[in-house]
Residue, then its C-alpha position, 0 to 999 in steps of 0.5 A: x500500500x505505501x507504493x500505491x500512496x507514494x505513487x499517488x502522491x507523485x502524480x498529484x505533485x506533478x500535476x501541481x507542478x504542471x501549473x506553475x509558472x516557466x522557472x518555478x516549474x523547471x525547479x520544481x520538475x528537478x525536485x520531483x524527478x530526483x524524490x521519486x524516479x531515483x528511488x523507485x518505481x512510481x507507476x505501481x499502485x496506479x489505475x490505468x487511469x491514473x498511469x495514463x495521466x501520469x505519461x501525459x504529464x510525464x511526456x508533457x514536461x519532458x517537451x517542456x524541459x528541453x523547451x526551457x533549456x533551450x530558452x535558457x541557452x539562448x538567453x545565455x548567447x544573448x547575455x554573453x553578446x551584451x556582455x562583451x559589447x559593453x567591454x568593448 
């Protein structure tokens, strides 16, 4: 049973997760990935409905994160262009 409620628990965490605002969610995303796919499997305990709504939110966020990556770079690039005209 405490695999099941583990499992519960990290579905209802990822759907608040979902509706965070860009930076809070990526941070938050970190957290949850490491508290529950490091140690174990969370898919137990789940109804099929449940584990369909936990893929969703799973593949949802994973397209998210590299979003955000790839936003962050660019970011970078742009701070570093800012950076070195000034020196200039």
């Amino acid at each position: 049973m405490e695999r099941g409620n583990r499992s519960i628990e990290a579905l209802k965490e990822l759907t608040y997760i979902n509706s965070l605002e860009s930076q809070e969610r990526a941070d938050a995303l970190v957290r949850w990935s490491k508290k529950y796919l490091v140690s174990s499997d969370i898919t137990s305990g789940l109804d099929f409905d449940n584990l369909k709504r936990l893929k969703e939110l799973f593949y949802t966020n994973i397209n998210f994160i590299k979003e955000h990556k790839e936003n962050t770079r660019k970011k970078m690039v742009e701070n570093r262009k800012l950076k070195k005209f000034f020196k200039s």
